[in-house]
C-alpha positions, 0 to 999 in steps of 0.5 A, a space after each residue: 290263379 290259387 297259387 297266385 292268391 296264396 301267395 299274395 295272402 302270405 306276402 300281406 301275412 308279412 306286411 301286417 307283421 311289418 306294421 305292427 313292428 312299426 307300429 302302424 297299427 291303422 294299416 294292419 287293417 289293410 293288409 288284413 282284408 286282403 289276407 281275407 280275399 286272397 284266402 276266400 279266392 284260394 278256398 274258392 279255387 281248391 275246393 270242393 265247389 269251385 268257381 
């Protein structure tokens, strides 16, 4: 599951990039949120306290 959370986080780091090339600022929103969750789920798994 952490693995499966970093990963996507770095999928949604390349979409945001994507959209700002594009010019698609509102969207970058998005993609930013769940950049946050994927993150606060891989923190919550690797570390010290985990869930």
């Amino acid at each position: 599951m952490c693995w499966a959370a970093m990963g996507l986080a770095v999928t949604m780091l390349g979409a945001a990039v994507v959209h700002g090339r594009r010019r698609e600022f509102p969207m970058i929103g998005a993609n930013l949120v769940l950049i946050v969750l994927c993150v606060a789920v891989g923190w919550g798994r690797f570390g010290h306290h985990t869930f």
